[in-house]
C-alpha positions in Angstrom: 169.2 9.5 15.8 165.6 10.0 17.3 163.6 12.7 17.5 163.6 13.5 21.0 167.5 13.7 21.4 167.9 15.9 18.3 165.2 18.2 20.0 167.5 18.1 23.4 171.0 18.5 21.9 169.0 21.2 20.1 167.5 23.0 23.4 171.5 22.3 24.8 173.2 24.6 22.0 170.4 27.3 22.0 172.0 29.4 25.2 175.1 28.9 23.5 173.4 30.5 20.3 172.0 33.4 22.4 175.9 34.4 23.7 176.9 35.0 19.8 175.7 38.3 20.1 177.1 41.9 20.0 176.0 43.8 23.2 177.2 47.7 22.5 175.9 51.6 23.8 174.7 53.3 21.2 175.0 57.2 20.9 171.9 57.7 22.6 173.0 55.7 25.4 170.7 53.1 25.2 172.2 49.3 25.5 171.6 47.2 21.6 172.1 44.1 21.1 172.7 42.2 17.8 173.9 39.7 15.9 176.0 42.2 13.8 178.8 43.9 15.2 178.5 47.7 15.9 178.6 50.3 12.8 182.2 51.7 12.5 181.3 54.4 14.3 181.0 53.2 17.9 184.0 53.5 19.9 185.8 50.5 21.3 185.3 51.6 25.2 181.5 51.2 24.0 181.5 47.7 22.9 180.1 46.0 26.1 179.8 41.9 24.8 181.2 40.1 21.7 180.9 36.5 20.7 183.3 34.1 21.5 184.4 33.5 18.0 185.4 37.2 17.5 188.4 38.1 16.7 188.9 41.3 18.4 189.7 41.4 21.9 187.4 42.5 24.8 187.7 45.6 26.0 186.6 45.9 30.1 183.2 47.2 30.8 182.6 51.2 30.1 182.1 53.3 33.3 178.4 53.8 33.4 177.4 56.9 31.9 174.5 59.0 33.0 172.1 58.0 30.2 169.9 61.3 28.4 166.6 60.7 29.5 163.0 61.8 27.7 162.4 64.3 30.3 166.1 66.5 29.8 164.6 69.1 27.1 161.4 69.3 29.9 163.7 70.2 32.5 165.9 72.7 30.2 162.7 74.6 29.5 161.5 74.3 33.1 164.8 76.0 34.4 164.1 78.7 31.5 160.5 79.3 32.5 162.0 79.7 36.4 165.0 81.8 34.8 162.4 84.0 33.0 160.3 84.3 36.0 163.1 85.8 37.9 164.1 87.8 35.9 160.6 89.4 35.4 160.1 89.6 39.3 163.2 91.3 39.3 162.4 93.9 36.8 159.0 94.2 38.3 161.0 95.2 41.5 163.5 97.4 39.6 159.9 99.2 38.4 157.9 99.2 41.7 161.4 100.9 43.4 161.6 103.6 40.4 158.0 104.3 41.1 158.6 104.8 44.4 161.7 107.2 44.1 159.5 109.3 41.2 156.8 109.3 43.7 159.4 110.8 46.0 160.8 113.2 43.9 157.7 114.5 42.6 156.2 114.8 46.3 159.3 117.2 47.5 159.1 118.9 43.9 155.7 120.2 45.7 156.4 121.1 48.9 159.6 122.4 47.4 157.7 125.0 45.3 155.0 125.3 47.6 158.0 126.7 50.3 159.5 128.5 47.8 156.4 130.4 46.8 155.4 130.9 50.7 158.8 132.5 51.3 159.0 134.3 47.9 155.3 135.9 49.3 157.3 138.4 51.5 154.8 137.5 54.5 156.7 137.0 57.7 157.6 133.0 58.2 158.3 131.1 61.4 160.0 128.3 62.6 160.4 126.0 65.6 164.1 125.9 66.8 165.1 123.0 68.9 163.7 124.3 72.3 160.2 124.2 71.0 160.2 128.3 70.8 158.6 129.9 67.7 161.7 132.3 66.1 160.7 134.3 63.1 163.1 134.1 60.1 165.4 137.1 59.4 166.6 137.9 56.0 169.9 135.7 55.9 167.8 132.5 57.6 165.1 133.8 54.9 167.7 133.8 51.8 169.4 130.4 52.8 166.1 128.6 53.0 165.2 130.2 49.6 168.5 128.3 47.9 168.1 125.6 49.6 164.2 124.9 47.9 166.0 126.6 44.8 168.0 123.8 45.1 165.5 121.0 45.7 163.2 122.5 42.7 166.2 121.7 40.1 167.6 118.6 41.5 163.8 117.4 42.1 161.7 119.1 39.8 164.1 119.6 36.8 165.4 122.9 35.5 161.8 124.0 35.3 
């Protein structure tokens, strides 16, 4: 035989030499290719190409899985980082709203006691009714609004 026709029926069998290979998903989900079959532990649905010669049969393309890519654990600890953020804004909130109610409380705590002492002075105390007239307490009006701050000095103030 020559030399150049052993070089073309050579170049003629390569492509055919190329298809004897195993063609499988790994567990990573990456696609391998080899001249080995897969390790035992591959399942069949994974086996994507086997060589002609092999003797087990072909099982039919696996649905396309959605691959794990590099970035996953990035966008795990991106979604914790956003989770954490929340959840500090939210306690920040929680903390500016308590501050706000002990600002509250402590505020009528002092006008409470500062009422309380006025009417506890005995001096005489006046009040606008709802005509706009000036009408000076009596002792009942006078001993009501005394509970009533009572009232707001425990509730607001503490049993102090």
């Amino acid at each position: 035989m020559r030399p150049a026709t052993c070089v073309l029926l050579a170049m003629l069998a390569l492509p055919l030499a190329a298809q004897a290979q195993w063609q499988w998903i790994d567990s990573n989900g990456r696609k391998v290719f080899s001249d080995r079959p897969p390790p035992p532990g591959v399942p069949a649905h994974n086996i994507v190409g086997r060589p002609a010669g092999s003797s087990l049969p072909m099982s039919a393309p696996p649905a396309q899985a959605p691959a794990p890519t590099a970035s996953a654990p990035r966008v795990d600890r991106s979604l914790e980082e956003k989770a954490r953020q929340a959840e500090d804004a939210e306690k920040a909130k929680r903390a500016e709203a308590e501050a706000k109610v002990a600002k509250a409380r402590q505020d009528n705590c002092a006008r409470a006691r500062q009422g309380l002492a006025t009417l506890e002075s005995g001096i005489r105390v006046a009040r606008v009714n709802g005509q706009g007239e000036r009408e000076i307490m009596d002792d009942g009006a006078r001993g009501a609004e005394q509970r009533r701050l009572q009232a707001v000095v425990q509730s607001d103030c503490g049993a102090r």
